[in-house]
N, C-alpha and C positions, 0 to 999 in steps of 0.2 A: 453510499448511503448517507452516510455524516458532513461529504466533504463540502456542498452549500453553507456549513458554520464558517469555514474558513475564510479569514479577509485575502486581500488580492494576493498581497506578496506570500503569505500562506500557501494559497492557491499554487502561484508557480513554482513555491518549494518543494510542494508534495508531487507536482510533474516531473521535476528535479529528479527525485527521491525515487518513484515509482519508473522512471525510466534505468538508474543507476542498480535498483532491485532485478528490474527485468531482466535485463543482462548481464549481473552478475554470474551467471554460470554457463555462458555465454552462445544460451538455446534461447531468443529471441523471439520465440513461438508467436505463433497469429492467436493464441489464447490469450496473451499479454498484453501482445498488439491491440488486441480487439476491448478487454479492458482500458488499455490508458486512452483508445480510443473514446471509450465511453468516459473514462473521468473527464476528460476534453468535452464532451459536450453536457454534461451536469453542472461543468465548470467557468462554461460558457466560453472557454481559450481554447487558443488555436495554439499546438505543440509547436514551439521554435526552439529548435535546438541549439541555436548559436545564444540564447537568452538563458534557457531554463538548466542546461545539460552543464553542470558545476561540478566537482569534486563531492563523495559524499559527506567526508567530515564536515569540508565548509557548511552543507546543508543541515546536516544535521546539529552543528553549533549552533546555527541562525538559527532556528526553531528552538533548540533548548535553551536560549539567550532570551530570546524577544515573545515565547508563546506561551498561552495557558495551561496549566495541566488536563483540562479538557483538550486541547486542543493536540499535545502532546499523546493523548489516547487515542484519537481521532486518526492521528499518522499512523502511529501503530498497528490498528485495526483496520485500517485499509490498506494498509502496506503487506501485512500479512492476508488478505484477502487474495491480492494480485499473487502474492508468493505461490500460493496452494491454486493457482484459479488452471494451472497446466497440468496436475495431477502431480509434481511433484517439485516438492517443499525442500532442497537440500542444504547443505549441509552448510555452503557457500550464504546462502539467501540467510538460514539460523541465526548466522552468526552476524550479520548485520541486523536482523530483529535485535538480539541481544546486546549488542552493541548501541544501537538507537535506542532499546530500553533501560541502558544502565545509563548512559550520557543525558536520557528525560528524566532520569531520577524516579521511573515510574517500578512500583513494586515487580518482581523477577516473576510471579505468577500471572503477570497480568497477559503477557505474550499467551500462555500456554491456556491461558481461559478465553481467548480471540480464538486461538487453534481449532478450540475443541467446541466452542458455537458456531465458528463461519462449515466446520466440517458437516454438523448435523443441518445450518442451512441449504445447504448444500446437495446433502443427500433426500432431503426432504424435500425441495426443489427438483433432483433427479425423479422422485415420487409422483411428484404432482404430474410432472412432465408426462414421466411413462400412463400414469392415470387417463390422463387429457388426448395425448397427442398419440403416445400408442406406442 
């Protein structure tokens, strides 16, 4: 949604980030897949793993070193997008939101107010769907 703000090395941080998320619990889902697919072409980049695919902490330093606090929201709210986009947000994926959120210095509610809009987009999206398509 947001990640066109993002400048380049932004960009490949948050492929970084949202590939090291994906498989943190290490169910790799074509639900994922098919997000980080779509951040790739929003992104206008093509996934290389031998460039983007880093350690998280390094990633997540570099961001809270070098980015804005928009931008720092920006990760968050998309990173928990992909987390919940498989039906289930565990406990594993949490705790690196949390972590990415205490290291961006961004307030502790702010994870848990992404939750709880990307959920009602979400379902209201599933709405529209069953309206439309059946």
């Amino acid at each position: 949604m947001y990640l066109a703000l993002l400048n380049e090395e932004e960009k490949i941080s948050f492929l970084g980030m949202a590939y090291n998320l994906a498989t943190v619990d290490g169910d790799y889902s074509e639900a994922e897949k098919n997000v980080i697919n779509g951040y790739c072409q929003e992104l206008q980049i093509l996934f290389d793993e031998k460039t983007m695919i880093k350690p998280m902490g390094a990633l997540i330093n570099e961001i809270a070193e070098n980015s804005s606090e928009r931008t720092k929201k920006i990760f968050i709210f998309e990173l928990i997008g992909l987390a919940i986009t498989d039906g289930n947000y565990d406990n594993d994926e949490r705790q690196i939101i949390a972590k990415i959120e205490s290291r961006f210095g961004v307030s502790g509610d702010f994870a848990d107010m992404c939750e709880s809009i990307l959920n009602e987009y979400l379902a209201f999206q599933n709405r529209l769907n069953n309206l439309i398509i059946g």
